[in-house]
N, C-alpha and C positions, 0 to 999 in steps of 0.2 A: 464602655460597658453596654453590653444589649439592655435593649426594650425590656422591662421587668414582665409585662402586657403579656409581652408575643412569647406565649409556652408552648402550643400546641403543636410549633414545627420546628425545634431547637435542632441545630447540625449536633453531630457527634462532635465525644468532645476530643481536644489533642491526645496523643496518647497518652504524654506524659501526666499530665489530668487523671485519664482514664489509669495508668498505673497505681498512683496513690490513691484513687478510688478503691480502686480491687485490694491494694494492700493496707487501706483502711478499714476494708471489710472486713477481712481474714482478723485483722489486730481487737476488733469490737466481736467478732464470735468468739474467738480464742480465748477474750477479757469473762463473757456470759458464762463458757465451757469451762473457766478456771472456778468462777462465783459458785457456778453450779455445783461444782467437786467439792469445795472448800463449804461450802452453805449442809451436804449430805452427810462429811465427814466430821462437823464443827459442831454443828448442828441438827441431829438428827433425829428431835423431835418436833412435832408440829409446832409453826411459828400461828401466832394471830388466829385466823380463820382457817388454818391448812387442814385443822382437826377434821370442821362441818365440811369441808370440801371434798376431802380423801373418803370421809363417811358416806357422801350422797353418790361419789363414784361409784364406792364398792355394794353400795345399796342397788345401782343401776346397772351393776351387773349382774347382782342375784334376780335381776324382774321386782324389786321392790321400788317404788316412786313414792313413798309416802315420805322419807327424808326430802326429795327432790319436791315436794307440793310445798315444803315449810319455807324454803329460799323466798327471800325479796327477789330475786331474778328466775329468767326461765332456767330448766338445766343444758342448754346449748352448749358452757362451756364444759361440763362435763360428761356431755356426751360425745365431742368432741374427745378430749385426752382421754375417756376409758379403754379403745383399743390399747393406748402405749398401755397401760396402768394395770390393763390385766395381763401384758406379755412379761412388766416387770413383776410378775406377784402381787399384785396389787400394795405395792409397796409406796411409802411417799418420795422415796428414791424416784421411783417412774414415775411421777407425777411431776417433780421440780422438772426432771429433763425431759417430760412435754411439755413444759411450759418453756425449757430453754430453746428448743428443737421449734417451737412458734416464734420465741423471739429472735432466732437466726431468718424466718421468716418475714419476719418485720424490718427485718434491718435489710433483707436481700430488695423487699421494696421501699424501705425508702431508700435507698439507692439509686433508684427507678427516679425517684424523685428527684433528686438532690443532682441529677443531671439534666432538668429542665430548671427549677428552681433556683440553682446553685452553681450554674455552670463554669463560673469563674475559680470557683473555691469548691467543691464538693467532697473532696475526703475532708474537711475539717467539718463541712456542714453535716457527713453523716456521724464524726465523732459528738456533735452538740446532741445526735440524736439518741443514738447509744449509752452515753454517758452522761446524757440528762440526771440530775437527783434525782426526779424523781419518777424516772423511768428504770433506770439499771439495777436499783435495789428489786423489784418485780421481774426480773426478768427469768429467772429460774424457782421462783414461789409459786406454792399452788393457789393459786389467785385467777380471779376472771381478768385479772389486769392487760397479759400478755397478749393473751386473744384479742380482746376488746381495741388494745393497740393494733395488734397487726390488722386487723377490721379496718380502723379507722385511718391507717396509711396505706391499704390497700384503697377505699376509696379516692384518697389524695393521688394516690400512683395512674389512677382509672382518669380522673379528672384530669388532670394537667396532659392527660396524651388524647381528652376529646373522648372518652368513650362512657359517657353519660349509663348508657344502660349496665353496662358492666360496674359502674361506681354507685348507680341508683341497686342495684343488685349486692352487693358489698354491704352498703350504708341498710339496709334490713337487713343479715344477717348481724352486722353488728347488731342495732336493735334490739335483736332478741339474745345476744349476749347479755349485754345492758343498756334497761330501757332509756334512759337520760344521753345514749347517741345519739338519737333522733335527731336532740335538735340543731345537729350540725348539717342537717339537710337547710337552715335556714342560713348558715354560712355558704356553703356550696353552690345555693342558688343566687346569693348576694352577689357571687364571687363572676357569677357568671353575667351578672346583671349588669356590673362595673366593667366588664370588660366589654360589653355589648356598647354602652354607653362612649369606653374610654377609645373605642374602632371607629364608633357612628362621622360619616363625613362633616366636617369644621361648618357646612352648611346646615345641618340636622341636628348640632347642637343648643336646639331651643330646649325649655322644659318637656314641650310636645314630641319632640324629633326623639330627644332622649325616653320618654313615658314609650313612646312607641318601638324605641330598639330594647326597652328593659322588658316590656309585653312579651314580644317575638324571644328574648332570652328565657323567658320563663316557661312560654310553650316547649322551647327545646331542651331545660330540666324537667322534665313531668318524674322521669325516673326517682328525682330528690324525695320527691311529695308522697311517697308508696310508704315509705318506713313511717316519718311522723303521723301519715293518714294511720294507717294501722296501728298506732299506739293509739291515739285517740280511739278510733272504734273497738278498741279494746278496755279503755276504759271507761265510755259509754256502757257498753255491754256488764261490763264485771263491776264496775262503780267503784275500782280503786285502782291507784296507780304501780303499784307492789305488787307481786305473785302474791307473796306469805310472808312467813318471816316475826320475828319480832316487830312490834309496833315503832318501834326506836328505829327501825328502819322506812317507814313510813316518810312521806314528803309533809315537808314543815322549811320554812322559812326561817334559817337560823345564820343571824349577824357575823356571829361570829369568824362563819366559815369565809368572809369577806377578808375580814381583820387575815388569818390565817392567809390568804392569797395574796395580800400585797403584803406581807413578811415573807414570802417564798418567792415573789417575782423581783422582789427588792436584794436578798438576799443571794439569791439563783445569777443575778444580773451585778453583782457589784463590779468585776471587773470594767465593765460596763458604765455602770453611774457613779463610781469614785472620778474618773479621772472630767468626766462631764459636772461633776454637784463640782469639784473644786474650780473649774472652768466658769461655771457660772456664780460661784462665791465671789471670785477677784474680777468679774466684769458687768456682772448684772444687778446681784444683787440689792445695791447699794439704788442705785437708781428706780429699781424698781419696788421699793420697799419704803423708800420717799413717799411715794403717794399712798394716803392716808386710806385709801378705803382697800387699795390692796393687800396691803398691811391687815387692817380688822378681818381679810377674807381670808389672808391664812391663819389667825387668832382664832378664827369663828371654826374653821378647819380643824384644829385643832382639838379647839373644844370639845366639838363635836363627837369630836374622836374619842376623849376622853371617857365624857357621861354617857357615851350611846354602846359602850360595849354592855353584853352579852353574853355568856355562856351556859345555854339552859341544856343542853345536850350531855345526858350523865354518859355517855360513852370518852365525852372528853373531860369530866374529871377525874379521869382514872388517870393518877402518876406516873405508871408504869410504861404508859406512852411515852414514846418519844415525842412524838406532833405532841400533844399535848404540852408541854413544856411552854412554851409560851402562850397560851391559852390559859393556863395555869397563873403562871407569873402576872398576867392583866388581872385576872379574876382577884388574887390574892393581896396586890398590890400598886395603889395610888400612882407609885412614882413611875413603877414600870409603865401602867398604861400612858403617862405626861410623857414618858420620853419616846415610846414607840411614835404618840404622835406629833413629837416633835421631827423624828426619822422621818417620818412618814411625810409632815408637810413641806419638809426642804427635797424630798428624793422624788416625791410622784411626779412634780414638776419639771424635773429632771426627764423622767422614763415618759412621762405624755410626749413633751418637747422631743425627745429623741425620736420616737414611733410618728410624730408628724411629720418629721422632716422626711421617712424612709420614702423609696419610687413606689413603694405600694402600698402607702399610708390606708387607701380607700380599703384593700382588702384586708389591712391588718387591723380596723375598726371595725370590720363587720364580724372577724374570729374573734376578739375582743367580747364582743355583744354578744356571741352566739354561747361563747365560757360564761359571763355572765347569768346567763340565763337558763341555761343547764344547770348553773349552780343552785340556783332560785329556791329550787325543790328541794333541793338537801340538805336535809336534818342536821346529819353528823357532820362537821366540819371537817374534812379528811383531804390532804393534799392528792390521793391519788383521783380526786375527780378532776385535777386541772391539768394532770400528766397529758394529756396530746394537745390540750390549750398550748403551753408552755413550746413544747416540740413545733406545733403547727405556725407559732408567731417566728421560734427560731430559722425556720423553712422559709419562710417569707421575707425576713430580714435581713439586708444586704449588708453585711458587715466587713469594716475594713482588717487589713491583715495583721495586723495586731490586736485589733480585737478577738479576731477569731481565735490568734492561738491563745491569748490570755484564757479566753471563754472555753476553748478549750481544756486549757492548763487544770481550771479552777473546777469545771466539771469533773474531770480523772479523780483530783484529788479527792473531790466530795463526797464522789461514787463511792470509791474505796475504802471513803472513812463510814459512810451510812452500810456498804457492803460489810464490816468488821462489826459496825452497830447487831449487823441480823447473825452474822458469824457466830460472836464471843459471847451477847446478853441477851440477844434475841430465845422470847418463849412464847407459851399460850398467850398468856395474860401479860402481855405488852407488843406483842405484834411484830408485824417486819421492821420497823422503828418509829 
């Protein structure tokens, strides 16, 4: 297996590689172009937010911006899709297929990607991307979602081929999709810092030699630091972190949406940590469970877990959510919370252990940190803020070939079943699910 390191001069791949790429490609637009047709003719009234979305459109082509001042976001992504939007009649027909017609876009780069990252396996790594949960459900909604993805893969696509200014250029457009990309300029520059580091000669690996090649990596991202710099002086200036909008959309520190991420990385990943947690049941953890204070540390874990949830965000106790459902279920009920963190403290040990072992542990803790902390600020607990978190660690993560098609397997089906979710019950008042 290649150097995980050396991305920025990968050979081409074999053909036959290169074929089921292309015919993984075609099979993942085909999948979007079907969702799309199926989501227009199933479903053809506004899901979730498609309402205010399609509204601030057709507002911004009448010359009116007082709908587009009310967004938490700039209107970037609907000045974007207003061309298609007013060729279809300004229909929300045209709008689902600008948003699919973007995420044909997404997928054409990562692509791009998944042949420097992925070069052993890449049609299965762009199926993990495609058929992500909780990316495919979005990929034909009128949502900032699809943009904001293909933004955030096109910087990945700019990075991994070296072209910093073109990916520093990317990562502020995203930006002003939406503002909370920003701070994947602080992953990008990590990423660059760890490979400065992981190059520097066997001589120069003191903490000095390494402080001084991670310096010289940071002068050569300055491009990163243009999008987070400009959020900041723009909230200097304006003194809040939101356009407009509801208050509810407002930055606040809410627990919950924590809880909500390690149910969706746990769940998203079981192919993944079933055949690993029963691996480590029959050989670990008996021995390690012996010693008495690691024992009270996952007790204490638990606990923890238990008394510390949270749910103050009235967007998620609405029923009619799908995410919500388990949000719901803790809030409502003792036992559910005891057993989530019962899940919780036999599986995370499971997925840390896995993710340390990978050849690109270093980078995959810095995207790690970087979701983290995007997350920080957000109110509402909503899985679609960790959709390119999720994508970005699958990108990274060198999976064996049974895993992959499992991961694959379990993705198609998920997709399908949450794409029938927006199909058959999906409405205003409960969203894409």
């Amino acid at each position: 297996m290649s150097d995980p390191h050396d991305i920025a001069a990968r050979p081409a791949l074999p053909a036959r590689r290169d074929a089921r790429l292309t015919f993984a490609l075609a099979a993942t637009v085909g999948s979007i172009a079907v969702y799309c047709l199926a989501l227009c003719i199933l479903a053809p009234e506004p899901l979730g937010d498609e309402a205010t979305h399609l509204h601030v459109i057709r507002s911004l082509l009448r010359g009116d911006w007082a709908p587009a001042a009310r967004l938490p976001m700039l209107p970037t992504y609907h000045l974007v899709v207003a061309p298609l939007v007013y060729l279809g009649g300004e229909s929300l027909a045209a709008a689902r297929v600008a948003n699919a017609i973007i995420a044909t876009i997404m997928l054409g780069l990562a692509a791009l990607c998944v042949r420097r990252l992925q070069p052993d396996c890449p049609a299965a790594a762009l199926l993990h991307v495609a058929w992500c949960p909780l990316v495919f459900p979005l990929t034909a909604i009128n949502h900032t979602d699809a943009l904001s993805l293909c933004c955030l893969i096109g910087v990945l696509a700019a990075h991994v081929r070296g072209l910093r200014l073109a990916a520093g250029a990317t990562l502020l457009v995203a930006t002003l999709v939406r503002q909370t990309n920003a701070v994947w300029a602080l992953f990008f520059i990590a990423w660059d810092v760890l490979e400065a580091a992981h190059r520097a000669p066997a001589g120069e690996r003191t903490p000095r030699g390494i402080a001084s090649h991670g310096a010289r990596a940071c002068r050569l991202s300055w491009p990163y630091f243009v999008a987070p710099a400009m959020l900041l002086s723009a909230v200097l200036v304006f003194g809040r972190y939101s356009v407009g909008g509801d208050a509810l959309n407002g930055p606040a520190f809410n627990v919950a949406q924590f809880y909500l991420l390690a149910i969706h990385v746990t769940a998203w990943g079981l192919p993944l940590w079933l055949p690993r947690l029963w691996e480590a049941i029959r050989t670990r953890w008996s021995p390690a469970l012996s010693r008495p204070w690691r024992a009270a540390l996952v007790v204490a874990f638990a606990g923890l877990m238990v008394v510390g949830f949270r749910n103050p965000h009235a967007w998620n106790r609405e029923f009619w959510d799908l995410r919500n459902a388990p949000l719901l279920l803790m809030q409502t009920s003792l036992g559910a919370r005891i057993a989530l963190a019962v899940v919780l403290a036999a599986v995370l040990p499971v997925i840390v252990r896995f993710y340390a072992e990978q050849p690109r542990r270093g980078v995959l803790l810095a995207a790690w940190i970087a979701a983290l902390v995007g997350l920080a600020p957000q109110f509402l607990a909503e899985p679609r803020y960790y959709a390119f978190a999720l994508v970005l660690v699958n990108l990274l993560t060198v999976h064996g070939a049974c895993d992959s098609r499992r991961l694959a397997a379990w993705y198609a089906a998920s997709s399908i079943a949450l794409a029938c979710v927006a199909c058959l019950t999906g409405r205003q008042y409960g969203g894409v699910w």
